[in-house]
N, C-alpha and C positions, 0 to 999 in steps of 0.2 A: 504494500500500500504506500500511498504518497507518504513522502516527510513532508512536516506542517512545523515550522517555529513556533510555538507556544503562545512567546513573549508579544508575537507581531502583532497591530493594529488589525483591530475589527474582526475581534473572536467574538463577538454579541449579534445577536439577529437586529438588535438596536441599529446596529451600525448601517445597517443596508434603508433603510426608511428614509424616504422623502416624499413630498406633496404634488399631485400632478392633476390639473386642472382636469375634471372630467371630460373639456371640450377635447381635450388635445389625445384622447384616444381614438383612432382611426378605425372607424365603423365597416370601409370599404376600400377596396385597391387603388390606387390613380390609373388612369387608364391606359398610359403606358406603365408596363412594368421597370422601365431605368427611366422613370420620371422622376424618382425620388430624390432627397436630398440627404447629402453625407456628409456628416459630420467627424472631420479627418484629426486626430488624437496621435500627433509622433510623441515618439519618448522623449524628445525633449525637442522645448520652444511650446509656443502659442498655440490653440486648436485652430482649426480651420473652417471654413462653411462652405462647404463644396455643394457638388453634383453626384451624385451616381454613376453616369456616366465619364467624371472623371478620375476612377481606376484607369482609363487608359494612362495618365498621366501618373499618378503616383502608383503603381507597379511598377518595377524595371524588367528588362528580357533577360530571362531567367528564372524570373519567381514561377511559384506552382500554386494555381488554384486548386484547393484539395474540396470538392464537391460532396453532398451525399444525397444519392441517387435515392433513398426511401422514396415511393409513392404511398398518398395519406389512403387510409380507403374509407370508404363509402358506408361508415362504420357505424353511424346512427339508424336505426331502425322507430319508425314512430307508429302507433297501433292506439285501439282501443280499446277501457278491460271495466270492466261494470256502468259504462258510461262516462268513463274520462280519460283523456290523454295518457296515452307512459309511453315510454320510448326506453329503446333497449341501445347501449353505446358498448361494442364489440372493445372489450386491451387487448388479451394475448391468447393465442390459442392454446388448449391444453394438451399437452404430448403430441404436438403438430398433428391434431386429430383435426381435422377442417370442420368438423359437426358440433363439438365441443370448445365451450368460450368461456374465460374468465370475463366478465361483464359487469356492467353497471346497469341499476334498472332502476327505475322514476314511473310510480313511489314505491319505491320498498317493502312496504306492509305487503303488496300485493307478491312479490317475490318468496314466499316460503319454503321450504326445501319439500317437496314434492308434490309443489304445483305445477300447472301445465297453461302455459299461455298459447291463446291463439293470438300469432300475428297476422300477416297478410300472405296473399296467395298460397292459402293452404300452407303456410309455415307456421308449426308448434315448438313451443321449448318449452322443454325440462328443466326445473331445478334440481341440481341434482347436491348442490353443497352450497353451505354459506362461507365464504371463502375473508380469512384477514381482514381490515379495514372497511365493512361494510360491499363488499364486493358480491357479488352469487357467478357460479359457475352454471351455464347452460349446455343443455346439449338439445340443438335442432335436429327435426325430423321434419320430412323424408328424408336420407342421407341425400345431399349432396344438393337438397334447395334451396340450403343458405346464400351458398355463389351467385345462384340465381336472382334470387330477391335482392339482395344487396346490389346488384348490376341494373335492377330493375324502379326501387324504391328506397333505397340506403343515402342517406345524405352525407356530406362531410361535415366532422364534429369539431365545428369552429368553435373555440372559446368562448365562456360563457359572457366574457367582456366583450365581444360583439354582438350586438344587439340587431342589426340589420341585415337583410334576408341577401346572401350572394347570390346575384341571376346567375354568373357563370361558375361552377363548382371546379373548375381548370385553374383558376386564378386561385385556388388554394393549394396550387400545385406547380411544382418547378418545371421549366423547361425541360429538364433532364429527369424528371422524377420516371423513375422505371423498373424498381423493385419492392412491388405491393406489401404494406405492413403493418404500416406506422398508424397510429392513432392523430396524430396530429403531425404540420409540415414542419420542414427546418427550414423558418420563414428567412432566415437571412440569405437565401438563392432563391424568393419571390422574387425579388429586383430584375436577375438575369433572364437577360433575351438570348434568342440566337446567334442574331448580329453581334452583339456588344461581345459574346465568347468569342466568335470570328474576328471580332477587332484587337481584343486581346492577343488573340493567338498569332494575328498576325503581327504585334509588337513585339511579338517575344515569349509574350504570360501563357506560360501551359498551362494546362486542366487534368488532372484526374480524378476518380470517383472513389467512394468508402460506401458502406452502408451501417448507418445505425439506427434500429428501430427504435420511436420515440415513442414513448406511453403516454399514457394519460399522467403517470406521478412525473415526469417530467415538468409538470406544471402545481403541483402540490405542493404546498405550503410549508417553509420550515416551522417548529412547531414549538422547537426550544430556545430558551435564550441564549444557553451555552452550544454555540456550534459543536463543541466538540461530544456532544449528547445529541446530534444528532444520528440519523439513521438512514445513509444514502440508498435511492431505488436503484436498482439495475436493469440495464438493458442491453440488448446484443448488437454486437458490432463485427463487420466482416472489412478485412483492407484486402484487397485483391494482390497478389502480387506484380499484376506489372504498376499498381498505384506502391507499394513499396518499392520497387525499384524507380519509380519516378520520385519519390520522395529520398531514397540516396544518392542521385543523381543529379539532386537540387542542391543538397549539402553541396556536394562534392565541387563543384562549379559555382560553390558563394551566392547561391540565389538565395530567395525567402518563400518557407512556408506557408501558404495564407490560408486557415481554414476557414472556409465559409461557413459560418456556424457557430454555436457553443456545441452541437454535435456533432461538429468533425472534430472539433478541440478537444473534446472528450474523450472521442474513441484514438484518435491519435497518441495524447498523454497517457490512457489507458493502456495501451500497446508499448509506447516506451517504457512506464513502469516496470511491466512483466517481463521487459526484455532485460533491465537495468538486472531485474532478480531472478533472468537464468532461465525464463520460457522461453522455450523453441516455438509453441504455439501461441506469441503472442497477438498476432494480428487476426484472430478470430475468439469468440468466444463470449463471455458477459461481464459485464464492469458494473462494482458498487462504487467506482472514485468517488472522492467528494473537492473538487476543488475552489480553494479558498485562499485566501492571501496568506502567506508562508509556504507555497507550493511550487516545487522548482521545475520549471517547464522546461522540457527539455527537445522540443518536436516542432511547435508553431510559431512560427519568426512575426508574423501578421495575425489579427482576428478580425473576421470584416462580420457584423451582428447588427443586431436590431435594438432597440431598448425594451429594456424587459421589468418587470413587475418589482414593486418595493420588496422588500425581505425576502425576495426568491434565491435560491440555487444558483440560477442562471445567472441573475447578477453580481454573486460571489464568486463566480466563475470570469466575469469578466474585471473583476475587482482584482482579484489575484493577478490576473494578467497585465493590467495596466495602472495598479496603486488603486488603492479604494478613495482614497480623496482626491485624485486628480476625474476619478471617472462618476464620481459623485458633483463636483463642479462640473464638469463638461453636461452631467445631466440636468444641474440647472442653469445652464447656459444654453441648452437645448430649450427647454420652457418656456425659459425667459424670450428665444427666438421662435417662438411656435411649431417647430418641429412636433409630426406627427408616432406617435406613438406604438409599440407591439406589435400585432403579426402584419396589420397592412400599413407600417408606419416607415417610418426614413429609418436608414442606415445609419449605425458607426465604423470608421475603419481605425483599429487601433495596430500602435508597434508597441512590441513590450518593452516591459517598461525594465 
């Protein structure tokens, strides 16, 4: 597991809290996706107030954009059960049985363990276990018309902080998103076009892809005040090997890592960890990291992200990487300039710090 300094600044969930104007969360996508605005964070000197579109510019040829290719799925199911609304949101499959789902169901009461819900087109579920944290594990019947309905009537399970109905369900989804899993996107490769990778590429800025599956506790809330009580979720990560040979290949020639993501950055650091301590199999597998400032990064040169949620994970993750009080001013400095917010909101590109 990571080594974390002790002694360092912002071991308190306190530390991560600030106030963010309920306007300035982004309901809906711009209609270009590299319309956004980026707000550019070097390790040292002034921040910047940039464009999205200029990563052509501050990337050099060399760097490696490290991608992840998850596509979100169509994970929401919504039905009706004595005459009210519930809806059933698909996390992880059980023993990659494609019929059985650890799940979330609304309301709960109606979820018991060996109830049978009718949803739609002839789709039933079982309960079959009350699982950890309020969860229920299902298993649909007929075999195999879960795939179907969810292709058919499944929605994407946008956070609860957007409150407005997405006409296009693609705009929750990356360009490159092309290995179906994830419960929600890794909104920091919403931004990329096709073109704008083509521009890159052709400056110099490679690309390659990872995959790591995003859960629903990716967006779960810390819960104690002492980080170090708390309890990181896990989830799975695969680096392909011609992305690890692209990513020694970047060392090796002085480029910079750039993970798109705090889930590439994860799965990346998590890989270097297990390699630091002697696994062979580190570039696949499931990671509890927790990273937080005192955490020595050893993988991503660049972090190009989103702005994410007060006391979250996510943002102790990007804390560690670029000081927690420089990226706590940058965040209200963000505010302060109306920068739009979370999964359909503006970019940060940070260097570590």
């Amino acid at each position: 597991m990571e080594v974390v300094n002790r002694s360092v600044d912002g071991g308190l969930l306190s530390d991560y809290d600030y106030e963010l104007p309920p306007g300035l969360i982004a309901q809906h996508p711009l209609e270009a996706r590299d319309a956004s605005r980026l707000l550019y964070l070097p390790a040292e000197g002034a921040l910047q107030h940039r464009r999205f579109t200029d990563l052509t510019e501050l990337l050099k040829a060399g760097d490696l954009l490290v991608l992840n290719e998850t596509r979100v799925l169509p994970a929401r199911i919504r039905f009706r059960i004595r005459d009210r609304d519930a809806e059933i949101l698909l996390l992880n499959p059980v023993a990659r049985d494609e019929d059985t789902w650890e799940c979330l169901v609304r309301p709960g009461k109606s979820a018991y363990v060996g109830a049978r819900l009718q949803l739609r087109f002839a789709l039933w579920a079982d309960v079959v276990e009350a699982a950890p944290g309020g969860t229920r594990v299902l298993r649909f019947s007929p075999p195999g018309r879960l795939r179907v309905t969810l292709n058919q009537v499944g929605e994407a399970p946008l956070p609860p902080y957007i409150k407005e109905h997405l006409e296009d369900s693609e705009r929750y989804q990356t360009v490159y998103a092309r290995v179906p899993g994830s419960a929600a996107a890794p909104t920091a490769g919403l931004h990329f076009t096709a073109q704008l990778l083509e521009r890159l590429a052709a400056a110099g800025v490679e690309h390659a892809a990872l995959t790591l599956r995003i859960g629903l506790d990716t967006f779960q809330p810390v819960r104690t005040e002492e980080l170090d009580q708390h309890v990181m979720h896990s989830e799975e990560y695969r680096i392909p090997r011609p992305t690890r040979q692209a990513i020694d290949a970047c060392k090796e020639r002085g480029g910079r890592v750039v993970a798109v993501g705090t889930t590439v950055a994860r799965a990346l650091e998590a890989a270097a960890d297990r390699r630091a301590r002697g696994d062979a199999g580190a570039d696949a597998g499931a990671t509890d990291i927790f990273i937080r400032p005192g955490f020595r990064f050893r993988e991503v040169d660049l972090l190009l992200t989103n702005f994410h949620l007060p006391k979250s994970s996510l943002l102790m993750l990007v804390s560690a990487f670029a000081g927690r009080r420089r990226v706590l001013d940058a965040y209200r400095e963000a505010i302060a300039e109306g920068y739009r917010f979370y999964s359909f909101g503006d970019a940060m590109l940070l260097e570590r710090a």
